[in-house]
C-alpha positions as CSV (number, residue, x, y, z in Angstrom):
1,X,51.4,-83.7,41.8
2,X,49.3,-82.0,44.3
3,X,46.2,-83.5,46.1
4,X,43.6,-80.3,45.5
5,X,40.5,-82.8,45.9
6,X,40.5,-81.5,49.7
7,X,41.1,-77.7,49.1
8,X,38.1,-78.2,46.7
9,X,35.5,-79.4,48.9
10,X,36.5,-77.3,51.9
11,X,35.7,-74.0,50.0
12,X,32.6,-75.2,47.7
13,X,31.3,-75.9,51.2
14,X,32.1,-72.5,53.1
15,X,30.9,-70.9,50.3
16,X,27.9,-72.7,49.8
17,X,27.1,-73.5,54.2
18,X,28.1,-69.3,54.7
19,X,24.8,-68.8,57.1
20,X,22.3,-66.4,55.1
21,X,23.8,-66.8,51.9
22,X,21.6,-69.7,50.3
23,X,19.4,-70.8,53.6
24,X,19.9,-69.6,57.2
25,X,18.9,-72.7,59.6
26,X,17.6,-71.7,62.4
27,X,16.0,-68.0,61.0
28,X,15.0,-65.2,62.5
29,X,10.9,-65.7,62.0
30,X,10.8,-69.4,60.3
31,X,12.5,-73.0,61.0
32,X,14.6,-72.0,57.5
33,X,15.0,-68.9,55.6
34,X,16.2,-68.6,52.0
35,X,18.6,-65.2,51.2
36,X,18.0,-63.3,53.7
37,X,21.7,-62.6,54.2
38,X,21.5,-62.2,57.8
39,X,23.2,-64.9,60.1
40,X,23.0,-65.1,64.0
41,X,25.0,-67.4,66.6
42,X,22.4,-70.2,66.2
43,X,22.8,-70.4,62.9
44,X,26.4,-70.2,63.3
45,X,26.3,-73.1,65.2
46,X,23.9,-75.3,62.8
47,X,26.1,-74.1,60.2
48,X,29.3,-75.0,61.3
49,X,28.2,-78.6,62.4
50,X,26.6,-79.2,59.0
51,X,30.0,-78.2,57.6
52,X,32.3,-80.2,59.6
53,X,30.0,-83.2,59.1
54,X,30.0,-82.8,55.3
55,X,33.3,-82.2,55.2
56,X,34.3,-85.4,57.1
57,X,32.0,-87.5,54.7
58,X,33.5,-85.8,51.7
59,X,37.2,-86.3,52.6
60,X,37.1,-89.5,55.1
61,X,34.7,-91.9,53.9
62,X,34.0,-91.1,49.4
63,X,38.1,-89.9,49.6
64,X,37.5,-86.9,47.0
65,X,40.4,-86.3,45.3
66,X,42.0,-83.8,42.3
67,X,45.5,-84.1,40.6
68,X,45.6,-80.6,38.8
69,X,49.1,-80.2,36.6
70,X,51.7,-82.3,34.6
């Protein structure tokens, strides 16, 4: 049986932490914008922090995990 638990978290995240998609942090004109669908290198940055720290939390310390199959 296969461990999907991590493959699961990793792209809810990406998907949901893509810069511009739901909320760009730092935005163009405001501290946060909301689907704008624009992204720059600052928010890039912010981004990918956010998503490596979730990340870590979600598969180091609460140890997500999925069995999917017989």
């Amino acid at each position: 049986m296969a461990d999907w638990g991590p493959v699961f978290v990793a792209v809810v995240l990406f998907v949901l932490l893509s810069p511009g998609l739901l909320v760009q942090i730092p935005g163009k004109n405001r501290m946060a914008e909301f689907g704008t669908l624009h992204t720059s290198g600052a928010s890039i940055l912010v981004h990918s922090i956010i998503y490596f720290a979730l990340i870590s939390i979600f598969l180091l310390a609460v140890q997500v995990h999925m069995y999917i199959g017989s």
